[in-house]
C-alpha positions, 0 to 999 in steps of 0.5 A: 504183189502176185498171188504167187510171189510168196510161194516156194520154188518147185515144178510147174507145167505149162498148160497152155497151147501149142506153146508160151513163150520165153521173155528176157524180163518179166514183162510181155514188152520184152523180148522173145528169147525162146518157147516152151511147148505144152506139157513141158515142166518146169523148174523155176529158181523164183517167182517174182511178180507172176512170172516164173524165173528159169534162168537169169534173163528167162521169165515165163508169165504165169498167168495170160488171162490179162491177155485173153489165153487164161493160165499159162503154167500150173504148179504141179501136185495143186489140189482143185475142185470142181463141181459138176451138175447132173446130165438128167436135170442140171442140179448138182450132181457131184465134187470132182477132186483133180490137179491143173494137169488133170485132163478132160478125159480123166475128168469124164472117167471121175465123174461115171465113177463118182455117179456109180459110187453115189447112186450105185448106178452107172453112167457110161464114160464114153458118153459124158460130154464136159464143158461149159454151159447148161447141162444136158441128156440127149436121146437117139433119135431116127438115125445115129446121125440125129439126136433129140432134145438139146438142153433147150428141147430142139433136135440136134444134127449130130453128135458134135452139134450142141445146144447154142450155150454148150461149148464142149472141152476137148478130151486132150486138154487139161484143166488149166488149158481150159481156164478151170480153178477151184470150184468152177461148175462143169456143165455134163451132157450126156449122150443117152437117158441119164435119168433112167441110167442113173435111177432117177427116171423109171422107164416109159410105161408100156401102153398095151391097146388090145382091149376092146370095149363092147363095141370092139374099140381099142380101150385106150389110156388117155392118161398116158402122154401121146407118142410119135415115131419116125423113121429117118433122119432127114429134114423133114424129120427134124420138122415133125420131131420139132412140131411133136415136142412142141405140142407135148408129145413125147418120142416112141423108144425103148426102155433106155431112150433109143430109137426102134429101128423100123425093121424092129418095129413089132405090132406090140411097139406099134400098139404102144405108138400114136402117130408114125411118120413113115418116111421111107416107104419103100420098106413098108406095104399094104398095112405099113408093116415092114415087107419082109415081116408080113405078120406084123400090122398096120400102126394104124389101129383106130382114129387115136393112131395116126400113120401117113400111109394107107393100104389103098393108097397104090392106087394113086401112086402106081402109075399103071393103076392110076392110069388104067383108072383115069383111062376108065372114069375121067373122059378127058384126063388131063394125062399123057396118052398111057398104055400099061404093058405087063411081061409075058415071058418067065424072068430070065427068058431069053424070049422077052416078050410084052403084052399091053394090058390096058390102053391103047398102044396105036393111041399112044403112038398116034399122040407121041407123034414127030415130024417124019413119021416117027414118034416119041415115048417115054417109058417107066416102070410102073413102080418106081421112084427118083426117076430110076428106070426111065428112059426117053426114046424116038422110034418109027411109029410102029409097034415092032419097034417099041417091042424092040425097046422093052425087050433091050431096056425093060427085059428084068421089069414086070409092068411098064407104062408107055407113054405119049413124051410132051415134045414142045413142053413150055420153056424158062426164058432161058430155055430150059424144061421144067415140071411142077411139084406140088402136094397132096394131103388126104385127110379121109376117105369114104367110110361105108357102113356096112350095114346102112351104107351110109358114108360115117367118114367122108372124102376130104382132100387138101391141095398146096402148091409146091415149085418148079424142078428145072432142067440144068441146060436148055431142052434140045428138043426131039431130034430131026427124023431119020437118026435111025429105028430106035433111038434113045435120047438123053434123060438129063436133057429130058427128064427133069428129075434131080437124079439125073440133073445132078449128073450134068457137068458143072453141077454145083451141089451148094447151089443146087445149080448149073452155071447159073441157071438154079434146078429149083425155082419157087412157084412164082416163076411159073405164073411169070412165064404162064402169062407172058408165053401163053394165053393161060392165066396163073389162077386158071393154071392152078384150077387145072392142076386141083381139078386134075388132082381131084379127078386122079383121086375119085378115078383112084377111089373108082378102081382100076379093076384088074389089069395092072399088078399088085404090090406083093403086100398090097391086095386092094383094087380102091384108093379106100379099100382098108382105110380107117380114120387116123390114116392119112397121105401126104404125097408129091404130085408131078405136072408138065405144062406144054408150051400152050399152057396146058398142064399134063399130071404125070404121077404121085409120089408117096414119099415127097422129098422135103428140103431145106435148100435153096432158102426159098424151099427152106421158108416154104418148107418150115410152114408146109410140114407144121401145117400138114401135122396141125390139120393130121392133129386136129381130125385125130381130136375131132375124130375121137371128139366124135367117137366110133359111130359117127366120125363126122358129126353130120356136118353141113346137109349130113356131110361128115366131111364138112364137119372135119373141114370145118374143124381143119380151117383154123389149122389149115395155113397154105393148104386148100380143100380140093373140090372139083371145079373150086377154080 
């Protein structure tokens, strides 16, 4: 006998969709003989063995669960319960009075006013989530498309994204759509900080650090938990959100949970803040504050604030400064030829002019030269990134026709560099160009003291290996001679930026590939064509690639000494000009390799892209990042261990940096101390 067998005949109405069907007998063997859609009602004669009886020969089963789609019909006008649990913390929160018909949406709307009438606070409908599973609140972080904490903790990818037990109604469904009977538990997410919405939670203390002690460092509360801010919503955003919250740390918002947008980034928020991950750096200058709010300050206060930019750092990652540096320091750079030119003429001129401010153009000219008497260039903008403004060019090695040049492709540009092109650069197998990107991680610079002299910081750098960035069809070469005074060759055939790679025809974004030649390729490959196509061994190729990188780093910290422009923010002539302890740089350098396997440093990249395909960049990438944050964390512990004075603590001989490297190596994973010579 059925639950429903003793119960009078009235209106029922059919909860399940799209439709139900219609049999000839109450039975689910017996035949079809019509359909009924959702929201229809229905006005049964009899109920007999949980079958509703339309008609003689027309029986609608009330009941699918048997069948796996739950009900089917509700009887109209049934009064149920459920109960829903608190977004904030998962306890019960509420009774929410409603029919089998009820929506989903009504369900939301009952349950912000039920909060509103029990606490007198208010939760905003909009942002309740109903379904089944644990209950949670969910916080703004780095951009609307990114959320933070899931009910398990990890950050969420979008708004439709939900934690792995959490399986959300849809708002047009009713209550017996979604299998829900009297005092079922409804689990509640809520998009936004339901504590503090809610009265539960007061908001976060502000953490005001412009007290200073007799000796003029920041008082700081170490009571308070640490907190870390990042700009964007990438990738590595989620890397570094996932990293911070597992060591405790908590995000920097506002009152209600919302993440600051980096143009609303004041001093006064950045005094609040311990660690700030600014990815997009193009919108940040000398004391990473914004460009166009010049009066506010650098995050970086002391060595208790860490940020991943500092003021001296263009003078690695402007190519014009790092080339004048390595020009007059390092004897024989492992550097393409480079001349830095500077416009002459007024913007806007019709009479654009160059002049070569450091270098030597005849040099240049003589080592980008072709067979026929020409010669091959590449020319960029001094700042710059994702390969914007390059361009590649065959022309008579003589001066006039460079000037030519500039004067067609670079008239709006300030400051280029010319450069020797690496004609014969070493090929894949199947004949394609590649360059190597691998990183740079500089942990602390020199630190004089101004009194003594001596070093109190120390210069400490580490190296990790990154993969090749292949071209997506074979490299054509140069050209023959004669195909005129000046000719522009095709970037995507020679710059191996994915800028331009993205470009080529038959590009597949999934695969990250053309046909079936992959624009990415782990660093492996590139000690497999070392030493089957030149005399270099792999562990030889590596010592370049560090020793390169550590003479670009002591030229940097050595100076350009005018010549080259300045960024309008940034004003210092030494890579250590400004630094302070807490400050550091994670940057992407570029390498070519010539088909003898010498490799060549083409720049650095203060804003490396992270990414998580193809898998093999994934794999890497989930252990390079938390590596990098681990060291960061542990020079702030070891730095403030230390104190004001003495960051180092003397180290091994007096080196304050060994002592920081020797508080690094537990933490230090893949990355590698760059020392000249360490191959």
């Amino acid at each position: 006998m059925s639950d429903f067998d003793d119960a009078a005949p009235e209106t029922w109405t059919v909860v399940h969709g799209p439709r139900v069907a219609v049999r000839g007998a109450p039975s689910t063997d017996a035949p079809c003989v019509g359909l009924r859609k959702r929201g229809d009602v229905l006005e049964p004669i009899a109920v007999v063995d949980g079958w509703l009886q339309l008609a003689a020969g027309q029986y609608v089963l009330i009941d699918g669960a048997p069948l796996g789609f739950g009900p089917l019909v509700a009887r109209d006008g049934a009064a149920l319960t459920l109960r829903a649990l608190n977004p904030h913390d998962g306890t019960p929160f509420c009774d929410v009075a409603c029919a089998p018909t009820t929506t989903i949406l009504e369900v939301r709307r009952k349950i912000a006013a039920r909060a509103h009438a029990t606490t007198g606070k208010s939760l905003t409908f909009e942002r309740v989530e109903c379904g089944r599973g644990p209950t949670s609140e969910r916080r703004v972080m780095a951009t609307a498309q990114n959320r933070l904490r899931a009910g398990d903790g990890s950050l969420l990818p979008s708004r439709g994204a939900s934690g792995a037990a959490f399986s959300p109604f849809r708002d047009g469904d009713t209550v017996a759509a979604c299998g829900l009977r009297d005092g079922d538990v409804v689990g509640v997410r809520y998009d936004g900080d339901a504590g503090f919405d809610l009265g539960l939670r007061r908001a976060p203390g502000r953490r005001v650090m412009y007290r200073h002690d007799a000796d003029g460092f920041p008082i700081y509360d170490d009571a308070a938990t640490p907190r870390f801010w990042i700009d964007n919503g990438s990738f590595v955003a989620r890397l570094v959100v996932d990293f911070m919250l597992a060591k405790g740390w908590e995000p920097a918002t506002d009152e209600r949970g919302r993440f600051v947008r980096g143009e609303d980034a004041t001093r006064d928020f950045f005094s609040q803040t311990d660690f700030c991950y600014i990815r997009s750096a193009k919108r940040f200058g000398g004391d990473v504050a914004p460009l166009d709010h010049p009066l506010k300050a650098t995050p970086s206060l002391s060595a208790r604030h860490l940020v991943n930019h500092f003021p001296g750092e263009d003078a690695l990652t402007c190519k014009a400064r790092l080339a004048l540096a390595l020009m007059r320091h390092v004897k024989r750079p492992r550097h393409p030829a480079t001349c830095v030119c500077k416009r002459s003429s007024p913007r806007g001129s019709p009479d654009v002019a160059f002049a070569v401010v450091g270098g030597d153009l005849g040099s240049v000219l003589a080592a980008a030269a072709a067979p026929g008497g020409e010669a091959v260039v590449i020319v960029k903008p001094s700042r710059g990134a994702c390969g914007r403004g390059i361009k590649v060019f065959r022309l008579e090695a003589a001066t006039d026709a460079l000037e030519e040049a500039l004067k067609s492709s670079f008239g709006d540009t300030r400051e280029v560099v010319v450069q020797s092109y690496v004609a014969r650069p070493l090929l894949l197998d199947d004949g394609r160009k590649f360059d190597v990107r691998c990183y740079l991680l500089i942990v602390s610079l020199p630190l004089r003291d101004r009194e003594g002299g001596a070093d109190r910081a120390g210069l400490l750098c580490y190296f990790h290996e990154g993969y090749l960035r292949a071209s997506g069809r074979p490299f054509p070469g140069v050209g023959a001679a004669g195909g005129g005074r000046l000719v522009e060759l095709d970037r995507e055939a020679h710059v191996t930026n994915h800028t331009f790679q993205k470009k080529i025809e038959g590009y597949d974004a999934d695969a990250d590939a053309v046909g079936d030649g992959s624009l990415r390729l782990p660093w492996a490959a590139l000690g497999d064509v070392v030493e089957r196509r030149t005399a270099k061994t792999r562990r030889g190729l590596d010592a370049s690639f560090r020793d390169a990188v550590a003479d670009a780093v002591g030229a940097a910290l050595k100076g350009d000494r005018g010549g080259s422009t300045r960024a309008r923010s940034n004003r210092t002539d030494f890579l250590s000009d400004d630094w302070r302890p807490g400050q550091f740089a994670f940057l992407g350098v570029d390498f070519i390799v010539d088909d003898a396997g010498e490799p060549y440093l083409i720049e650095f990249s203060k804003g490396p892209g992270i990414r998580d395909t193809p898998q093999f960049l994934y794999d890497q990438n989930v252990k390079l990042i938390p590596d990098m944050l681990a060291m960061v964390l542990a020079a702030r512990g070891h730095w403030l261990q230390a104190g004001p004075v003495d960051f180092g603590c003397g180290g091994r001989d007096g080196d304050p940096a060994d002592a920081l490297a020797d508080a690094l190596d537990p933490v230090r994973g893949g990355w590698v101390r760059l020392q000249r010579g360490d191959g």
